[in-house]
N, C-alpha and C positions, 0 to 999 in steps of 0.2 A: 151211126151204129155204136151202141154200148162195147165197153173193151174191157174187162175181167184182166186182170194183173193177179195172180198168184203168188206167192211170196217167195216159190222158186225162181218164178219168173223176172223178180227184184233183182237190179245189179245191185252193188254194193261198192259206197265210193270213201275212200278214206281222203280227207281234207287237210288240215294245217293237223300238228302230230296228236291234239285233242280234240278233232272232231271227226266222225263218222256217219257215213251217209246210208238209207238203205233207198235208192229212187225206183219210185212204183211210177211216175208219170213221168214221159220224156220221149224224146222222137226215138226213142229204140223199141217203149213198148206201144205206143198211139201212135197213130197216121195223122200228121200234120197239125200235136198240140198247140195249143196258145199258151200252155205253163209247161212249166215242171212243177213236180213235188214229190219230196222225200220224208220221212222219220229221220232227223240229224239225234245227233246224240254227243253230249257235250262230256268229256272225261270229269270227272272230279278236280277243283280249282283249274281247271281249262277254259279257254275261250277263245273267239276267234277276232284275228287283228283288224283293225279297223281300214273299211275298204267304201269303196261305190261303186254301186251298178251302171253302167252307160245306157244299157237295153233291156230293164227292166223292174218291175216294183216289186217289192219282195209281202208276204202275210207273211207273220208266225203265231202261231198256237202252241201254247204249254202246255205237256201232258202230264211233266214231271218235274219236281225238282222247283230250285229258283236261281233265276238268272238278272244280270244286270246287264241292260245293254246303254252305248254311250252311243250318244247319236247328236248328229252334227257339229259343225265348226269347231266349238265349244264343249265338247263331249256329254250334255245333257244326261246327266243318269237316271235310266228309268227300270224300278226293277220290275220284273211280271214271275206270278206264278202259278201253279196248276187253273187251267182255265183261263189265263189271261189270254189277249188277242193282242197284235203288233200289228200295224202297216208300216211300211217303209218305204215312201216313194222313190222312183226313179233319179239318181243323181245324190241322195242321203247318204253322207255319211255315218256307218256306223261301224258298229262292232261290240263284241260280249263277252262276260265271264262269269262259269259257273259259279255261286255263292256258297256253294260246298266246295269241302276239303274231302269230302266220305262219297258222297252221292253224286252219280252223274245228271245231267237233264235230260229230258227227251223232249223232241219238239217237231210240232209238223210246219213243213215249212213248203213255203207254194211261191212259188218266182212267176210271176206273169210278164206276159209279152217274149217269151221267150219260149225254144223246145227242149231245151237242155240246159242244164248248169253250166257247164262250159261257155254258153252262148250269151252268157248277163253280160258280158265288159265289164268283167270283175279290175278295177284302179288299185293297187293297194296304197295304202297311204300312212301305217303304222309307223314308217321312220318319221313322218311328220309332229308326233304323239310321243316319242321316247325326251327322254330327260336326261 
């Protein structure tokens, strides 16, 4: 059965102190998803620390904005913007930052294998990565 999310119906999650979440898919508004997925939105020169998921692959899509995300061991820089698509398998290290100083990103982002964000086995791993 089809499930209609309204945008009242949307919780709304705030993440590391520049990122903000709005989640329309998740086990609070579906019965028994196999994702989640929210609208993130990335502050202006914000981004989020470099982490992995234990329990699941992450998509992202770019709606706005440009971002650069560092992804694996090595922090491989890849930038994407409006209309770009991202996979990030299960066990990837990654993480990202806005490429503005002015403008935020907005991005849809879909975690599979999972029903909640909470539920990825977010690792964080950014002390690894400081200088």
């Amino acid at each position: 059965m089809a499930t209609l999310i309204k945008k009242s119906m949307q919780k709304k999650r705030q993440g590391q102190s520049t990122l903000s979440s709005r989640i329309g898919i998740d086990k609070d508004t579906v019965k028994n998803p196999e994702l989640a997925m929210a609208i993130v939105t990335i502050a202006p020169g914000g981004g989020a620390a470099r982490d992995y998921h234990i329990s699941g692959a992450q998509c992202i899509y770019i709606i706005s904005g440009r971002v650069r995300w560092f992804i694996g061991p090595y922090s491989e820089e890849i930038d994407m913007e409006p209309g770009d698509f991202l996979y990030i398998p299960k066990g990837e290290i990654h993480g990202n930052k806005n490429l503005s100083d002015t403008e935020p990103v907005e991005e849809l982002a879909c975690h599979l294998g999972v029903d909640s964000f909470d539920a990825e086995g977010k690792v964080p791993l950014e002390h690894l990565f400081k200088k």
